[in-house]
C-alpha positions in Angstrom: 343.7 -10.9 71.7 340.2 -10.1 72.1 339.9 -6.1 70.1 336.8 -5.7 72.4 338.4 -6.3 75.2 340.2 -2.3 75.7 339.6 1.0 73.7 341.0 -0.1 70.5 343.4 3.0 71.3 345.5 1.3 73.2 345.7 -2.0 72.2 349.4 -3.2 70.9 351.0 -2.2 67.2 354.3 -2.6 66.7 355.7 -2.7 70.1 353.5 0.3 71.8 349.9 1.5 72.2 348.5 3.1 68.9 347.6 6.1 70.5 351.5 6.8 70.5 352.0 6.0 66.9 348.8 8.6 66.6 350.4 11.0 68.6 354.1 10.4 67.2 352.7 11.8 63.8 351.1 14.9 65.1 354.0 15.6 67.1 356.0 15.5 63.9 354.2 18.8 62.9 355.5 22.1 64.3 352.6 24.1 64.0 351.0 23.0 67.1 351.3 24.6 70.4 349.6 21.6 72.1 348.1 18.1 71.7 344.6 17.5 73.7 343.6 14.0 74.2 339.8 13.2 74.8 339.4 9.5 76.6 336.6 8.2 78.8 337.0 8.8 82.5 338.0 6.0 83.0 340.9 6.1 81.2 342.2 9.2 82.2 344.9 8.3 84.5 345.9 5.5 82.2 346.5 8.0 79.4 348.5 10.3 81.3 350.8 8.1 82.3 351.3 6.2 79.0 351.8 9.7 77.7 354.3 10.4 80.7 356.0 7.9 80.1 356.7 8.2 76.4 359.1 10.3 76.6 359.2 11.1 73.0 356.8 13.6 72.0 358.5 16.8 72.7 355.1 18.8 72.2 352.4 19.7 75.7 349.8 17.3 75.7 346.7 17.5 77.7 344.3 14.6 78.8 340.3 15.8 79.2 337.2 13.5 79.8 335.4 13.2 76.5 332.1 13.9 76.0 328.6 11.6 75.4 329.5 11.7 71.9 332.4 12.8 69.0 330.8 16.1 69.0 330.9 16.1 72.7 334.1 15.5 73.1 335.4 18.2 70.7 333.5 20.9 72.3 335.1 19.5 75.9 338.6 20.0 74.1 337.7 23.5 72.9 337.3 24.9 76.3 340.3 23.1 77.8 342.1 24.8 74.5 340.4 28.2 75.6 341.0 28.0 79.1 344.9 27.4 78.5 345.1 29.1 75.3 342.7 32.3 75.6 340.0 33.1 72.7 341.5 34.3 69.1 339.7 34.4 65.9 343.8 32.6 64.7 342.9 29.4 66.7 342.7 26.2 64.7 341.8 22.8 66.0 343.0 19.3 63.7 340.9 16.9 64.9 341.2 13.3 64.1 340.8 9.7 65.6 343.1 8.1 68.0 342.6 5.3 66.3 344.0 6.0 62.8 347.6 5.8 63.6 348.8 6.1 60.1 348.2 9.6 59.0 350.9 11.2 57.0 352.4 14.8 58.0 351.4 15.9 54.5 347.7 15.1 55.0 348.1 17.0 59.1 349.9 20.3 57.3 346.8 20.2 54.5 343.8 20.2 57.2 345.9 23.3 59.2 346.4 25.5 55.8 342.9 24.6 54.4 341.3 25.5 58.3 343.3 28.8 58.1 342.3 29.2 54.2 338.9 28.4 54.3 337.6 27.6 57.8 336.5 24.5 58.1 337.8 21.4 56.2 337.4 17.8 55.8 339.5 15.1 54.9 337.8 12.7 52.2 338.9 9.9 49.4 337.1 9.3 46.5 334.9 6.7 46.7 335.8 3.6 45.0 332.8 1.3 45.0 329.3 2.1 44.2 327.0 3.8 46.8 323.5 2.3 47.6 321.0 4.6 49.1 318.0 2.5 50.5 315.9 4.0 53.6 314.2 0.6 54.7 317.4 -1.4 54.8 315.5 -3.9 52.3 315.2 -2.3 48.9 317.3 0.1 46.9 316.0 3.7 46.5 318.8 5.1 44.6 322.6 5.2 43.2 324.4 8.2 43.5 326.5 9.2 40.8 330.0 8.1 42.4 331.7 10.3 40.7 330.5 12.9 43.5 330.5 10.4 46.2 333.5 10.7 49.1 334.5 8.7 52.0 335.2 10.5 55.0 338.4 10.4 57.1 339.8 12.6 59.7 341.8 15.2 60.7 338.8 17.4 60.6 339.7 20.9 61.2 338.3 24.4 62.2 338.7 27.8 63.2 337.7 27.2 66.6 335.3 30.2 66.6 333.3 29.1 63.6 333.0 25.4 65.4 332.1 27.2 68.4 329.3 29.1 66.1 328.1 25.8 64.5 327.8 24.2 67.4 325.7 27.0 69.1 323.2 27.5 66.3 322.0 23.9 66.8 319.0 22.8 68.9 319.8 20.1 71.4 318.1 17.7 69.2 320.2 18.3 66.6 323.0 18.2 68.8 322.3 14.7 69.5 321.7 13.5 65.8 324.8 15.5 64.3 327.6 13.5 66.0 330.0 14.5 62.6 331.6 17.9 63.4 331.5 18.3 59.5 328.3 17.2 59.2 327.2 19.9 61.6 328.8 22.8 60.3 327.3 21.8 57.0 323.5 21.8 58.9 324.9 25.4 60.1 325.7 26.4 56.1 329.0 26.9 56.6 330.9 25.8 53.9 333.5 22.6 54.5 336.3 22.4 52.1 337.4 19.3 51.3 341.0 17.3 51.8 342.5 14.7 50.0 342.9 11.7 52.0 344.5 8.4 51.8 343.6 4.9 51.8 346.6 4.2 54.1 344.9 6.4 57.0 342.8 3.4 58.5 340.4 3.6 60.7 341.3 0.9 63.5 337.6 -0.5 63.4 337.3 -4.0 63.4 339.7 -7.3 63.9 339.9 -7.3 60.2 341.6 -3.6 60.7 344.2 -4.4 63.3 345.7 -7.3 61.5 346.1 -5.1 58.8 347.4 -2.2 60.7 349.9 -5.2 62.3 351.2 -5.4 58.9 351.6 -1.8 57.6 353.6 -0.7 60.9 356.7 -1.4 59.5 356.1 0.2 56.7 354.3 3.3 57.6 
């Protein structure tokens, strides 16, 4: 199978779409009043009905056409959220990829208490191999100490309000360079706290990925 050939979303892990698995996990959690799923127009119809058709998740779950960007797309979700939900300081918003089907509950109920706790958070792993900073793409410049160095995963999570704030403060310019909701509060100043991670939670990114995402389903 060509992993170009469909959103990697929905192509085949263990006998469904990985969406599902993505969606069977945040299901899991009881602390949501909702799930909202942001696909391509495209895919719309095809999303609600594999999610119709499910049958499993027990929870609400809304399809909404993404945005140009990750950014984008999150602030599409946080009106849908605010048109069916209302406005409240209380609201919290996990983000995370579709395509990072194994995310552990733990790691979901960490990014909801740490958004409550602090407002925004991220969630990171330590970095394990050395970091090379080099503008031209020729030459290194410099090597962070790794020791403060992180690799960023999601869920990333927020009181909606302060995202909402974030977001606002920026210029469209920096709209369109800040496509890391993180990375945007951070332009803002507010302060991101940060989550531990795991090096299970894969990003489904390349073929390299999906083979070994075809291996850990059984498992995870």
């Amino acid at each position: 199978m060509n992993i170009e050939s469909m959103p990697k979303q929905f192509l085949p892990l263990g006998g469904k779409p990985v969406l599902l698995h993505t969606l069977e996990k945040f299901a899991l959690c009881n602390r949501f009043d909702a799930i909202f799923v942001g696909v391509h127009k495209d895919w719309i119809s095809f999303t609600e009905k594999l999610v119709a058709e499910s049958g499993v998740l027990g929870i609400p779950v809304f399809v909404v056409e993404g945005g140009s960007d990750r950014t984008g797309t999150i602030m599409r979700i946080v009106d849908a959220i605010e048109e069916s939900y209302g406005e409240s300081d209380d609201h919290v918003i996990v983000t995370h990829d579709s395509v990072r089907p194994f995310v552990s509950l733990e790691i979901i109920e960490a990014n909801i208490d740490a958004a409550f706790s602090s407002g925004a958070c991220d969630t990171v792993i330590s970095a394990t191999d050395t970091i090379v900073c080099s503008e031209d793409g020729w030459f290194i410049e410099s090597i962070p100490d790794r020791s403060h160095m992180y690799q960023g995963q999601t869920p990333q999570s927020f009181r909606i309000p302060l995202l909402r704030r974030a977001y606002e403060l920026l210029s469209d310019d920096e709209r369109e360079r800040l496509t890391d909701a993180c990375g945007m509060l951070s332009k803002s100043g507010i302060p991101v706290q940060l989550v531990e991670g795991s090096v299970s939670n894969i990003k489904l990114t390349t073929i390299m990925d999906y083979k070994m995402a075809q291996a850990m389903v059984e498992t995870y």
